[in-house]
DOLUMTOR-792318 format. One record per residue (C-alpha): x, y, z. Coordinates in steps of 0.02 Angstrom, whole numbers, padded with zeros to 5 digits, always signed. Example, Ala and Ser with C-alpha at 12.3 -4.5 7.8 and 13.67 -1.06 7.14 Angstrom:
<recs>
+00615-00225+00390
+00684-00053+00357
</recs>
This chain:
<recs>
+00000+00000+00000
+00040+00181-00036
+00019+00302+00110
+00078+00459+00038
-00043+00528-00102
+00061+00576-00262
+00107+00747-00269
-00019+00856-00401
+00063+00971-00550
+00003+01144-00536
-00060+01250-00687
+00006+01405-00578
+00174+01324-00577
+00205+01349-00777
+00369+01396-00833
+00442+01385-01016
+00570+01269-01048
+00729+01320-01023
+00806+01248-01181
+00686+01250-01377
+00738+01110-01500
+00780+01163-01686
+00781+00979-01747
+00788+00794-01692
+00848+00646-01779
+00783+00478-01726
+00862+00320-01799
+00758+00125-01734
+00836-00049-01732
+00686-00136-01676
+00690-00279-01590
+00561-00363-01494
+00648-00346-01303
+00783-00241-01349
+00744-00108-01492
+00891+00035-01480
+00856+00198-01514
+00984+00295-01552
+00920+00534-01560
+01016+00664-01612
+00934+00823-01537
+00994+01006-01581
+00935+01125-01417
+00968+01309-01416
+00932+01420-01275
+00726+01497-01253
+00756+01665-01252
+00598+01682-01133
+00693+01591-00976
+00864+01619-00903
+00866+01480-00823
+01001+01336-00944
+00962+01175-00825
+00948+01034-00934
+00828+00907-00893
+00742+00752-01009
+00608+00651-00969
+00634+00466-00969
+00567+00327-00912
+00585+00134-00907
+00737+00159-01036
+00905+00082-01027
+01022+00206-01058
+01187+00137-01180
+01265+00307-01212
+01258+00501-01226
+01351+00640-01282
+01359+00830-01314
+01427+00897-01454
+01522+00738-01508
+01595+00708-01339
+01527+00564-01209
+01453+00631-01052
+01391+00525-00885
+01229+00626-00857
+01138+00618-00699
+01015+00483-00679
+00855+00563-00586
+00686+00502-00543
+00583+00536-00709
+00726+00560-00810
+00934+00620-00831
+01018+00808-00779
+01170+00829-00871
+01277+01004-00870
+01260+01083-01038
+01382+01227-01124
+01263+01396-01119
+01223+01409-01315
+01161+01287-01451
+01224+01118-01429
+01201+00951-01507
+01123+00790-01403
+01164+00622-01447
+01111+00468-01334
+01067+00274-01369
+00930+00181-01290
+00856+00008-01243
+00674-00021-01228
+00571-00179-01238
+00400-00173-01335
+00358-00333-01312
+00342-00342-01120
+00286-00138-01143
+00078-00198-01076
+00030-00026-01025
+00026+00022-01207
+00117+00190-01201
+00268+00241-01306
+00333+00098-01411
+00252-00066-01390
+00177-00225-01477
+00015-00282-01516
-00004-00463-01628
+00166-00451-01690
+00171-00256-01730
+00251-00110-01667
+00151+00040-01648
+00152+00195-01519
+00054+00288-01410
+00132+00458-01349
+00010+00547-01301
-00005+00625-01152
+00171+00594-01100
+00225+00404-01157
+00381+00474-01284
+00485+00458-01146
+00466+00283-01136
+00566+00286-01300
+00713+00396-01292
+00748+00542-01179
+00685+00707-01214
+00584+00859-01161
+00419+00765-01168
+00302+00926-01144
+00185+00987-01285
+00283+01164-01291
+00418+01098-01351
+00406+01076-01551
+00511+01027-01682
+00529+00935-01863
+00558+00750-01826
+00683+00639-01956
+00658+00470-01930
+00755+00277-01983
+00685+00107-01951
+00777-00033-01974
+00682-00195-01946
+00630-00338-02047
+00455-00323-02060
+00397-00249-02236
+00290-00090-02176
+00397+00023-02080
+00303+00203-02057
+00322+00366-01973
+00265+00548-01956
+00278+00658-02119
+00305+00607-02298
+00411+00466-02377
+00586+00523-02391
+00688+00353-02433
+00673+00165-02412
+00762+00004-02456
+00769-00166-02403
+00750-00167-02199
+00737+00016-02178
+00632+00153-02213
+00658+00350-02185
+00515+00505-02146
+00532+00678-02129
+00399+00791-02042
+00432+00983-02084
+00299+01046-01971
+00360+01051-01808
+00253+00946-01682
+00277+00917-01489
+00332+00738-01452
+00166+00681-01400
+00104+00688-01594
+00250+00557-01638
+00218+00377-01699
+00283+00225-01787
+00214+00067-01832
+00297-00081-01920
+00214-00263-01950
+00142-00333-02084
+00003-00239-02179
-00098-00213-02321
-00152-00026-02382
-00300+00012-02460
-00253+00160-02566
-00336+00321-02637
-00294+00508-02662
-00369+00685-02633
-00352+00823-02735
-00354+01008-02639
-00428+01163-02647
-00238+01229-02714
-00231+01079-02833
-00099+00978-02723
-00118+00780-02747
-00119+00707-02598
-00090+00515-02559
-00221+00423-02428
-00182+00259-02363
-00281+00150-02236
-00178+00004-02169
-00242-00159-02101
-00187-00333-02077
-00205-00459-02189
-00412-00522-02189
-00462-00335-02132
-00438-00259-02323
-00657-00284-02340
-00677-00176-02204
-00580-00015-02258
-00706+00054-02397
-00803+00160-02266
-00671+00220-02159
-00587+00299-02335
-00743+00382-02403
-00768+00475-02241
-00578+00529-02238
-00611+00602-02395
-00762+00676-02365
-00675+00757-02195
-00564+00817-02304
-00661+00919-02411
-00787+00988-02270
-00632+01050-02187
-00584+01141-02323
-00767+01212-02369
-00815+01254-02194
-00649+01305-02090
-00547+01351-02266
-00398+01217-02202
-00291+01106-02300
-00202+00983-02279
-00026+00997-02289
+00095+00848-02327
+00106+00745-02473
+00017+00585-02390
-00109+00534-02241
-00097+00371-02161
-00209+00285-02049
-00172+00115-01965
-00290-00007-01871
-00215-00077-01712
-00305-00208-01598
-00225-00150-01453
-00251+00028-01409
-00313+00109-01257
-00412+00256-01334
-00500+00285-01488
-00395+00341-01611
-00230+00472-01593
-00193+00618-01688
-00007+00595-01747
+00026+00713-01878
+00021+00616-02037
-00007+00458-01980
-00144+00424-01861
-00172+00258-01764
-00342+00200-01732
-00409+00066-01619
-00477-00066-01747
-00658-00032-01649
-00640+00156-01747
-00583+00114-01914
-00653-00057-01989
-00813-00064-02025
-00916-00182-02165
-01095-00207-02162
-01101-00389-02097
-01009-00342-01945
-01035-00171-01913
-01189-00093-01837
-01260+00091-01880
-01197+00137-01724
-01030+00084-01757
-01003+00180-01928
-01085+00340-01876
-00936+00332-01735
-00808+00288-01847
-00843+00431-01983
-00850+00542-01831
-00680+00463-01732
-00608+00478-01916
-00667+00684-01959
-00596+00711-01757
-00454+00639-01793
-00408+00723-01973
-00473+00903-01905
-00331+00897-01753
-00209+00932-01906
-00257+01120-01879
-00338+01108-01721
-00206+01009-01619
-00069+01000-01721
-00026+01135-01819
-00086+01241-01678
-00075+01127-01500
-00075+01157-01318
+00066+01249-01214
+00033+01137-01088
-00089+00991-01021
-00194+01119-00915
-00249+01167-01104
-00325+01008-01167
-00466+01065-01207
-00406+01200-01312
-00373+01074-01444
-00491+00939-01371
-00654+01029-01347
-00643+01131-01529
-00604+00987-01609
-00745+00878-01541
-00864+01035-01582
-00802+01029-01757
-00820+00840-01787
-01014+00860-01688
-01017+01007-01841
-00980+00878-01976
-01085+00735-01921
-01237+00852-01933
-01181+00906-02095
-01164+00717-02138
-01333+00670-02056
-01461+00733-01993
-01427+00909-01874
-01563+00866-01759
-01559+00696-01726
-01363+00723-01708
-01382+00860-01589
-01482+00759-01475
-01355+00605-01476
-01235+00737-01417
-01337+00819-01269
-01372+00616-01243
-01204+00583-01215
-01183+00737-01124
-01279+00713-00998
-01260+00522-00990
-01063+00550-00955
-01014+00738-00920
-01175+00803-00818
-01144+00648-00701
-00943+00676-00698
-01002+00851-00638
-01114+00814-00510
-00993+00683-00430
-00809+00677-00330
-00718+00697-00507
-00814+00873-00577
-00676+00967-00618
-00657+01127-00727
-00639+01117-00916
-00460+01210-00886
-00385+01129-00730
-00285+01209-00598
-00207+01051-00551
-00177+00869-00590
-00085+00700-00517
-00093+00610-00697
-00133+00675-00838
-00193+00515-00918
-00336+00543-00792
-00397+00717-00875
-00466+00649-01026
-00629+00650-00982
-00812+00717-01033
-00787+00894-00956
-00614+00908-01073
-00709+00846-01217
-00882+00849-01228
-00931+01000-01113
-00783+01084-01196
-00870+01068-01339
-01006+01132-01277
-00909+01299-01236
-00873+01330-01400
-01036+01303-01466
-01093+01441-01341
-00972+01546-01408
-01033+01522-01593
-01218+01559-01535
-01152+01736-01440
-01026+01803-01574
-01158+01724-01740
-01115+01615-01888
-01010+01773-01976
-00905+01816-01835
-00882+01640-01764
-00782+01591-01938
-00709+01756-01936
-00618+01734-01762
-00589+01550-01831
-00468+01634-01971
-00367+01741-01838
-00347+01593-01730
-00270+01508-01895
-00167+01641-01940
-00134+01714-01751
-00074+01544-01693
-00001+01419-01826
+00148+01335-01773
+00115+01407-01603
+00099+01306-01418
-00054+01421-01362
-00171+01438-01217
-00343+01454-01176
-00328+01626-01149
-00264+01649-01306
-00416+01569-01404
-00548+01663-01300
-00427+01839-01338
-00465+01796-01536
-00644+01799-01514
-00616+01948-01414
-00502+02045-01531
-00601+01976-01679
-00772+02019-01614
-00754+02174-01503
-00858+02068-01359
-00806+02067-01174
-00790+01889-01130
-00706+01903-00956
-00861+01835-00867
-00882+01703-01000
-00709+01640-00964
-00787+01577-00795
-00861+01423-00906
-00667+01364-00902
-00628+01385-00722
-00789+01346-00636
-00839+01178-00616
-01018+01087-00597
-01190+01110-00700
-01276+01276-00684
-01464+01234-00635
-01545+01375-00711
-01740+01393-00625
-01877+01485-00720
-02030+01555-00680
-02177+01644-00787
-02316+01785-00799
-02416+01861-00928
-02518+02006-00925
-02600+02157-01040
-02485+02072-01184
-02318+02062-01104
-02262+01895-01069
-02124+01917-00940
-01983+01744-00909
-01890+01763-00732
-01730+01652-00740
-01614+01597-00585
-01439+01535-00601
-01355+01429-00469
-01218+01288-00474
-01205+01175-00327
-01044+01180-00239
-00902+01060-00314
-00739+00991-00259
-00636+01122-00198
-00769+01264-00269
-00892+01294-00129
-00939+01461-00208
-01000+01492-00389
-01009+01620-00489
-01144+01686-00627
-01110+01591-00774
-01129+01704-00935
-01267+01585-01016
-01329+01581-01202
-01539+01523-01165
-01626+01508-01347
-01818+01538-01347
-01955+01515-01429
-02141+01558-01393
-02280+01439-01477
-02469+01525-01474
-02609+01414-01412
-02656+01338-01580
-02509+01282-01587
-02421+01436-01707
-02242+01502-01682
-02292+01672-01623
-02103+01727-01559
-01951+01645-01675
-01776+01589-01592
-01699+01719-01475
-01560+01708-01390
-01546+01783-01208
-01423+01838-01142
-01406+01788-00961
-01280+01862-00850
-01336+01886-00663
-01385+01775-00541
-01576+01817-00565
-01647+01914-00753
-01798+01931-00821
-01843+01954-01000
-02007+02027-01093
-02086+01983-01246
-02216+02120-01281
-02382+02135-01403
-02434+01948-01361
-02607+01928-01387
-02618+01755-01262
-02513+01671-01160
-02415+01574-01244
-02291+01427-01216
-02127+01436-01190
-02000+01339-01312
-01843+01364-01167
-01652+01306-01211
-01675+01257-01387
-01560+01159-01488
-01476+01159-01303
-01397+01298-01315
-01321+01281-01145
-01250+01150-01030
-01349+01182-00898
-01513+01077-00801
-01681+01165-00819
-01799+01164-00670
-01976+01223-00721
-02143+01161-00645
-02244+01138-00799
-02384+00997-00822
-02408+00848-00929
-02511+00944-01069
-02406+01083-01076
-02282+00958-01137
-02374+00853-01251
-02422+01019-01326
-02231+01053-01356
-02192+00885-01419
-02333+00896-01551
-02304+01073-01574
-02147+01140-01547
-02035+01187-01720
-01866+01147-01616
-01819+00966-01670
-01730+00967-01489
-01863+01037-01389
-01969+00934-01463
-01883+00758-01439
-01846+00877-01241
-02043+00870-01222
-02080+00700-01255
-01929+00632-01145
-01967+00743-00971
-02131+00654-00990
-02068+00499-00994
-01963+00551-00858
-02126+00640-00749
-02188+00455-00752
-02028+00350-00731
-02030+00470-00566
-02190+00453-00509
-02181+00248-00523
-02034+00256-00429
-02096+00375-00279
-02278+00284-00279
-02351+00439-00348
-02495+00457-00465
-02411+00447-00633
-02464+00536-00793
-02474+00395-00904
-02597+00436-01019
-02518+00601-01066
-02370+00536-01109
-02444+00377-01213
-02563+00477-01309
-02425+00625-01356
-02325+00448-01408
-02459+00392-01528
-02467+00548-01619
-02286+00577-01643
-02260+00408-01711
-02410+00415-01826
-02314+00589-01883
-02222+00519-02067
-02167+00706-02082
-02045+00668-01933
-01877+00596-01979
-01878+00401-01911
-01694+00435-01833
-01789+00571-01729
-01939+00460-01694
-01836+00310-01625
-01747+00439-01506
-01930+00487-01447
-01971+00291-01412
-01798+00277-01291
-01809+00303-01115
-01723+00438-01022
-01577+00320-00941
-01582+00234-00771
-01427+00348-00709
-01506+00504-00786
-01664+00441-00676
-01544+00409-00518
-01463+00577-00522
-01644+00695-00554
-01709+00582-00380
-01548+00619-00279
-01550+00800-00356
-01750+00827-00294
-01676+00745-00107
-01722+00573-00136
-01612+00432-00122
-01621+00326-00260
-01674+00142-00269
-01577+00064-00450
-01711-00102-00437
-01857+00025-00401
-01804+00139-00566
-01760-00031-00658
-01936-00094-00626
-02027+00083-00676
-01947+00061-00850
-01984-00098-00876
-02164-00058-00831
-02167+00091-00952
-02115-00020-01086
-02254-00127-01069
-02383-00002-01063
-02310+00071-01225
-02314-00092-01298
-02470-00129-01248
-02536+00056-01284
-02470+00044-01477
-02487-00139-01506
-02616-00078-01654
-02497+00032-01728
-02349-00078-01703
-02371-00192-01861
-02420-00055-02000
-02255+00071-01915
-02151-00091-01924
-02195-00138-02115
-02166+00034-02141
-01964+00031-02081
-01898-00118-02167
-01784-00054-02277
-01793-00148-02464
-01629-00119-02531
-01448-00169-02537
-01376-00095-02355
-01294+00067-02349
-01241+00146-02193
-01318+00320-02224
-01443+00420-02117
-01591+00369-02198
-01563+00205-02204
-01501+00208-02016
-01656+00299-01976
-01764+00178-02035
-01671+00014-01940
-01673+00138-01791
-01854+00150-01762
-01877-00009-01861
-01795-00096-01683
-01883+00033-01571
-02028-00057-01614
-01970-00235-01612
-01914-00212-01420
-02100-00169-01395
-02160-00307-01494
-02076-00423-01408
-02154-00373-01245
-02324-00459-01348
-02267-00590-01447
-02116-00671-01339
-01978-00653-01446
-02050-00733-01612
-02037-00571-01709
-01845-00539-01635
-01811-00717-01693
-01886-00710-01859
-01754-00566-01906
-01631-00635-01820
-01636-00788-01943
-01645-00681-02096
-01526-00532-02049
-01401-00487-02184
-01328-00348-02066
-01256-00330-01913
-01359-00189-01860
-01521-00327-01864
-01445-00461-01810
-01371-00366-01632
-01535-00284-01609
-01663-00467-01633
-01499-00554-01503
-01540-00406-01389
-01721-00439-01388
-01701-00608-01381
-01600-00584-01226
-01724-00482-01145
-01854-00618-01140
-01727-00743-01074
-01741-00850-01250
-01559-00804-01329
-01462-00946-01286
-01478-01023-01467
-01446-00872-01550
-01299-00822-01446
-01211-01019-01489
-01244-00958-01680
-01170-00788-01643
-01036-00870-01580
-00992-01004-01717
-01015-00858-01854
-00893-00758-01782
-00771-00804-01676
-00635-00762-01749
-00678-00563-01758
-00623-00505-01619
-00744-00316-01622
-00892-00434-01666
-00856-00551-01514
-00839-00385-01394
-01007-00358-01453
-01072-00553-01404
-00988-00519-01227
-01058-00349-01206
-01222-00393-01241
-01258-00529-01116
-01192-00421-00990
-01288-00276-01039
-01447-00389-01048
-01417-00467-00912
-01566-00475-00785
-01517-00360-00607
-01492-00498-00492
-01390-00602-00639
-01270-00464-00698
-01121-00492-00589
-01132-00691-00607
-01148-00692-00790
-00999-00551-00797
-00901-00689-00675
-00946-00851-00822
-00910-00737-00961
-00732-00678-00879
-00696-00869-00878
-00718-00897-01062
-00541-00924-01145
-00597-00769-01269
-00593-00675-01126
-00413-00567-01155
-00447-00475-01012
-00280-00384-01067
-00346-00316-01226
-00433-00139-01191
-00582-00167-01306
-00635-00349-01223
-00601-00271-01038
-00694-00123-01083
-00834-00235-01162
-00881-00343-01021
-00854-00210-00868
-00893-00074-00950
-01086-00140-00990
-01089-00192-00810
-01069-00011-00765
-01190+00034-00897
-01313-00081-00822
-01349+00007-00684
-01468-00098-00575
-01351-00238-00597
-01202-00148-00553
-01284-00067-00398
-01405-00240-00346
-01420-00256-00158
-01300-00412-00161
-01135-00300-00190
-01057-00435-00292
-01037-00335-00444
-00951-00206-00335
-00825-00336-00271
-00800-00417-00441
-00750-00265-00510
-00645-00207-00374
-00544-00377-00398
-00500-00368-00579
-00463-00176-00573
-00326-00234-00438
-00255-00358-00569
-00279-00247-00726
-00204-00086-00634
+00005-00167-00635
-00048-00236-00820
-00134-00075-00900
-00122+00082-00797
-00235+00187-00887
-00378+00062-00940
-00380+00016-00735
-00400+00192-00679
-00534+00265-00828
-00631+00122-00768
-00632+00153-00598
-00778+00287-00631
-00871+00146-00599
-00905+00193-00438
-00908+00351-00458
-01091+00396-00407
-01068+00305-00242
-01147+00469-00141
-01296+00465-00188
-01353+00300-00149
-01430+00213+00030
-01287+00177+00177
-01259-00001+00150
-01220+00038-00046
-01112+00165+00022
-01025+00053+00127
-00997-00081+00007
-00929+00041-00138
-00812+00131-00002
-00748-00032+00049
-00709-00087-00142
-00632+00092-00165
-00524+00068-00015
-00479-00098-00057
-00421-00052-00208
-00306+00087-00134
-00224-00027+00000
-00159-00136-00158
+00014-00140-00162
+00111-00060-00293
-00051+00060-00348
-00020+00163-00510
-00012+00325-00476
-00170+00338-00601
-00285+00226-00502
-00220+00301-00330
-00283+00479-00373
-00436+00415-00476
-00468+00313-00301
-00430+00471-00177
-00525+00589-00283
-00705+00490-00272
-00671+00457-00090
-00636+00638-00026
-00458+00578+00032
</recs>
C-alpha cells in the first residue's frame, strides 16, 4: 500500500522550458525486447527563460550512451529522467537507448500488439522511447530511420527514402513529441488520393492486416469527405504529401492524432456491413473527421501545456459534432450529443471527479481525458458560436489560424481571438473554463396586458474544492408557440448574466408557451414546474427538433418518477403524445426512434438524488420496464403497420436514412416483443443480412430470457472477429437481468476469449456492467467486489484502462448507507493494493474525498 498521495502538477506552476529544439533525428533498430534507439537532438537556448538547467524526461529506458557535441558525457540519472551540465548556447544531443516493446503492456510509447510495433505518446509516453523534453511546448521537425525486418515500416511526415530493412520520414511541421508515432508489421493498404482546394495531390492510405482489407471502404470515403468539409467550412488544407491511418487491436483510446499518420483502435476504423452496426459507422466517420481536423486544431496549432487540453480537445470535438450534422441529420445528431452529455459529463459534474474544463491542477494527466475536457468543452465553444453568430464565429476561426499556426497556445489565447475579432467582453464568460459543476438555471412565468415576462435563476451547486460559484454568462434560446399551436415569437437568444434576469416579450395577444433552451444551447439543467399537457403540446407542437424530442422525454421522465416515488403517474399524457408523434411520417424516423428511448436509469438516479431522494436502481429498473409494457401494450395496433413501414428494401448502406429507418424499425421490435415473446426478434434474427439486425433481434431475444440459441450461432459465425465477439460479450452483460449481472460477468470472464488484457474486451464486459446500472448497484454487492478484484489485477498490467474504469463507482454518494458502505470498501480496497499506479491512486482518492 501507498500512504503518501502523489504529489499534483500545478497550472500556476508553468514555466517555459529552459532549452527550444531546432531539430531531432531519430534512428530504430527494432527488436522485440531490446529495440535501440539511437536521437540526435539540436537545443538552443529559449530566449523567454534564463534559467540553462537541462533536464529530459525518461522513463523505463536503458540508457547505452550520450554525448554533447560529439563528446561522451555520464549525465545524472534522476527520478523521471537524466540532468546533465550543458555549455550555455546551441548544442548538439546524442544518446542510445534500450526499450522492450514486447513486455511494454501498459501500451504507451513503443510497444507490440499481434506481432506489430506501434506507439502511443500521447499524453506523455515518448519518454518511454528515448529521452527528451516530453512537454507539448516543445516543437520541432522529426527525421526518422527504421531498421527492422518487417515490410511496412512508417512514421510521421512524408516518404523520404526506403530500401530493403529500412525506411526514412521527414515531418517539416514542427510537432511536440506527444504527436510522434511509428508502426511496423505486416500490412496491407487500401489506397486512394485527394485532390485540394490549391490543386496539391495528396496520397491516402488505410492500413490493415491481412483479412481486414473488406472492411476499409467506409473508413476511406469518410476521410475524404472530412477532407473536403474542412476545407469548405474552416478554409484548411491539408498539408503533406500523404495521410496514413493504421488499425491496431491494441489501443487504449480511440484513435490518436499523430501528424500524418494516425493510429486507430480497430473498434474506430473497420467497418463492413455484416459486422458493423449503424452505431458503429456513424462513430467511426465521426472518430475519423476528429481525428483528421486535429491537423489544424491540435497539431498545427497545439496546447502549451496539459492544463490546455481542451483548447485542442473541446474545438475539435465541436467541429467533428459540426460535420456529423452536416453528414446526417442536425437534429437527430444534436440530441445524440446532449445524450451523451448528460449520460457522461453532467454525471462527472455532479460527482467527486467534476472538475473545470481548464484545470488548476492534476496527479496524472492520463486521468484528464474525460467528458468535461471533451464533450462539455465542446459545448463551450458552441456557446461561443451562438453569442458572437455564424459570420463572426468563422471570422475569429481565421485569426486563430493565422494568429497561432505553429504556435503552443493557451486558452486565454483562443478566447482573446474571439475577443479581438469580435469586439465582445468575454471576461465573465471565461468563468465556463474555471468553474466547475452544471448551472441549474430555474424559471418562472407571468403574462399580462400582452407582455409575457420569463424570470430566470442561475445557481451551481458547490463542487470539489469550489464551494462558491459564480454567474455563469449563459446563451438560453427561446421560442414562444401561441395556443393553436403557431410560432408566435421565433428563436432568441438571451443573454443571461446575473444570478436572477428577467426578460419581456411584448404585443402577445395570449399566453403562450414557452420553447426554453432550444437546440440546447447551454449545458446547464432546467428546473420548471410545468404539467403533462403543456408538454405534449410542445412535443406535437414545438418547431425545435430538440425541444421537441426535450418534451416527449421529461414526460417519460414525470412518469418514470412518479412509479418510482408511488405517486400518481401521468401515463396517459405521455402515451397519447407517443401515438401521435409516431403516426407523424413528416418526422424523420432517426428522430422518432430517439422519442421511443427512455431517459436512462442513471439520468433517472441523479434527477431523484437532485429533488432529495435517495435513489433505489431495482425501483427505477422496474418503472422502465413497466413503461415499456404499457407502450407496448398502448401501440400494439400501430406496431405492425409502423413496423412494415421501416424495413428497408434495398442493398444496405450505412447512411442516415437508411439508419433511420433500422433505428425505429428496432424501437418497435423491443415493444413487440413485450407481446409476442420473442418470435418477431427471432424471425429477423434468422434472416438478418446486417449486423445492425442481427445485434438488435440477439438483444431482444436476450431480454425475454430466449437467446441462448442465437448467442451459440453468434458465436460459431464469428469467432474469430475479435470487435464482433466484444459485441457477443457486451451484450449478455448488458442484458443481463439485475440480480444475474455480476454472475454472468463472472462465467463470461472465464471464457478463454476472454483477453482481459486487450482494452476493447475489458472495456466490453465491465464497462456494460457499469452501464447496467441496476445490476451494477443490486443489493448483493457482488458486482461491486468483482470489479474491485479485476481492477486490482488490470491496474500493474494496464495503468490507464484500470483507472478510466474506476468511474465505476463514481456515483457512490448518492445511494442508501449499506451501498455506500460496500462501494467505499471496494474503493479502499483497491487503494491498500500494493504497488497502486499513480493513475488509479488519485482516480481512487478523488471519489473518496481523501
Amino acid at each position: 500500500m501507498t500512504d503518501t498521495a502523489p504529489q499534483p502538477i500545478y497550472l500556476a506552476d508553468y514555466t517555459p522550458p529552459n532549452w527550444l529544439v531546432e531539430e531531432v533525428s531519430l534512428t530504430f533498430v527494432l527488436d522485440p525486447r531490446a529495440t535501440r534507439v539511437r536521437s540526435t537532438i539540436r537545443f538552443t537556448p529559449n530566449p523567454a527563460t534564463t534559467s540553462r538547467d537541462f533536464f529530459l524526461h525518461g522513463e523505463q529506458l536503458k540508457l547505452i550512451r550520450a554525448a554533447i557535441d560529439g563528446a561522451g558525457i555520464t549525465p545524472e540519472l534522476v527520478d523521471g529522467g537524466l540532468k546533465a551540465e550543458v555549455p550555455g548556447t546551441a548544442f548538439t544531443w546524442e544518446s542510445e537507448v534500450e526499450i522492450s516493446p514486447q513486455t511494454n503492456t501498459a501500451l504507451e510509447g513503443l510497444y507490440m500488439s499481434n506481432g506489430m510495433y506501434c506507439t502511443q505518446c500521447e499524453a506523455e509516453g515518448f519518454r518511454r522511447i528515448t529521452f527528451y523534453p516530453d512537454r507539448p511546448d516543445v516543437m520541432a521537425p522529426f527525421k526518422v530511420r527504421i531498421e527492422g525486418d518487417l515490410p511496412v515500416l512508417l512514421s510521421n511526415g512524408n516518404p523520404t527514402g526506403s530500401g530493403d530493412g529500412w525506411a526514412e520520414w521527414h515531418d517539416p511541421w514542427p510537432k511536440p513529441a506527444y504527436l510522434f508515432a511509428l508502426v511496423a508489421g505486416e500490412l496491407i493498404a487500401r489506397e486512394d488520393s485527394f485532390t485540394t482546394m490549391s490543386g496539391k495531390e495528396v496520397d491516402l492510405k488505410l492500413w490493415v492486416r491481412p483479412g481486414d482489407e473488406g472492411k476499409t471502404a467506409f473508413g476511406m470515403e469518410a476521410l475524404k469527405a472530412s477532407m473536403k468539409w474542412d476545407e469548405q467550412v474552416y478554409g484548411r488544407e491539408y498539408d503533406l504529401d500523404i495521410f496514413q491511418i493504421v488499425a491496431v487491436s491494441d489501443f487504449n483510446m480511440g484513435a490518436m492524432e499523430n501528424k500524418g499518420l494516425n493510429i486507430f483502435n480497430t473498434s474506430a476504423v473497420l467497418a463492413s456491413s455484416k459486422t458493423s452496426t449503424d452505431a458503429n459507422f456513424e462513430r467511426i466517420e465521426a472518430i475519423i473527421a476528429h481525428e483528421y481536423f486535429h491537423n489544424w486544431t491540435g497539431n498545427r496549432i497545439t496546447c502549451r501545456d496539459w492544463f490546455q487540453l481542451s483548447l485542442k480537445e473541446g474545438l475539435t470535438v465541436f467541429r467533428d459534432q459540426q460535420f456529423s450534422g452536416d453528414m446526417r441529420s442536425k437534429a437527430v445528431c444534436r440530441i445524440n450529443d446532449v445524450i451523451a452529455l448528460r449520460g457522461r459529463q453532467f454525471r462527472e459534474d455532479n460527482g467527486p471527479l467534476a472538475h473545470q474544463v481548464q484545470p488548476d491542477s492534476f496527479v496524472e494527466i492520463n486521468n484528464f481525458y474525460t467528458a468535461t475536457i471533451y464533450e462539455k468543452g465542446a459545448e463551450l465553444i458552441g456557446m461561443m458560436k451562438t453569442l458572437v453568430g455564424e459570420e463572426e464565429y468563422y471570422k475569429a476561426l481565421d485569426l486563430y489560424f493565422t494568429r497561432h499556426d505553429g504556435e503552443a497556445a493557451t486558452i486565454e489565447d483562443w478566447v482573446r481571438v474571439f475577443e479581438d475579432s469580435t469586439g465582445r467582453d468575454l471576461t465573465q464568460f471565461r468563468r465556463w473554463y474555471k468553474q466547475a459543476g452544471t448551472p441549474r438555471l430555474k424559471v418562472m412565468e407571468d403574462f399580462k396586458d400582452g407582455t409575457y415576462t420569463l424570470h430566470f435563476e442561475q445557481e451551481t451547486p458547490p463542487t470539489p474544492g469550489q464551494d462558491k460559484k459564480q454567474p455563469q454568462h449563459i446563451p438560453i434560446a427561446v421560442g414562444l408557440i401561441g395556443p393553436n399551436g403557431d410560432e408566435v415569437v421565433p428563436t432568441r437568444v438571451l443573454e443571461m448574466t446575473e444570478t436572477k434576469q428577467s426578460f419581456t416579450f411584448d404585443g402577445l395577444g395570449a399566453k403562450p408557451t414557452p420553447s426554453i433552451l432550444r437546440h440546447f444551447s447551454a449545458p446547464v439543467i432546467v428546473q420548471r414546474d410545468s404539467s403533462p399537457a403543456e408538454r405534449a403540446f410542445l412535443l406535437a407542437h414545438d418547431t425545435d427538433p430538440f425541444n421537441k424530442w426535450e418534451a416527449g422525454r421529461t414526460l417519460a421522465k414525470d412518469v418514470l418518477i412518479a412509479m418510482v416515488t408511488g405517486e400518481d403517474a401521468p401515463l396517459s399524457n405521455y402515451l397519447e403524445a407517443l401515438a401521435v408523434m409516431l403516426r407523424d411520417d413528416s418526422l424523420d424516423p432517426a428522430f422518432r426512434a430517439l422519442a421511443l428511448g427512455l431517459p436512462g436509469q442513471d439520468d433517472l438516479a441523479q434527477t431523484l438524488f437532485d429533488a432529495g431522494v435517495t435513489p433505489d436502481p431495482q425501483k427505477i429498473h422496474r418503472a422502465g420496464e413497466t413503461l415499456k409494457q404499457a407502450t407496448a401494450e398502448h401501440l400494439h395496433d400501430l406496431l405492425p403497420r409502423l413496423s412494415a413501414e421501416m424495413e428497408v428494401n434495398a442493398p444496405f448502406k450505412p447512411n442516415a436514412e437508411q439508419a433511420g429507418k433500422r433505428a425505429l424499425g428496432l424501437e418497435l421490435l423491443k415493444l413487440t416483443n413485450r407481446m409476442d415473446g420473442g418470435a418477431a426478434a427471432q424471425a429477423l434474427y434468422d434472416k438478418a443480412d446486417n449486423m445492425t439486425h442481427r445485434l438488435g433481434a440477439l438483444g431482444c431475444l436476450l431480454d425475454v430470457e430466449k437467446g441462448a440459441d442465437a448467442l451459440a450461432d453468434f458465436r460459431s459465425r464469428f469467432d474469430g472477429d475479435a470487435l464482433v465477439m466484444d459485441k457477443w460479450f457486451a451484450m449478455q452483460v448488458a442484458h443481463a437481468a439485475p440480480e444475474k449481472a455480476a454472475d454472468v460477468t463472472a462465467t463470461l470472464t472465464q471464457d478463454p476469449a476472454f483477453n482481459w488484457k486487450n482494452p476493447n474486451r475489458f472495456r466490453a464486459v465491465f464497462g456494460a456492467l457499469a452501464m447496467n446500472q441496476a445490476g451494477f448497484h443490486h443489493v448483493s454487492g457482488k458486482a461491486y467486489a468483482l470489479t474491485a478484484d479485476w481492477l486490482i489485477k488490470l491496474d500493474p498490467v494496464n495503468h490507464q484502462i484500470a483507472a478510466r474504469m474506476t468511474t465505476a463507482f463514481e456515483t457512490w454518494r448518492r445511494y442508501d448507507a449499506d451501498r455506500q458502505d460496500m462501494i467505499t470498501s471496494a474503493l479502499r480496497r483497491i487503494l491498500a493494493t500494493d504497488g497502486l499506479s499513480r493513475d488509479s491512486q488519485e482516480m481512487v482518492r478523488r471519489m473518496l474525498g481523501d
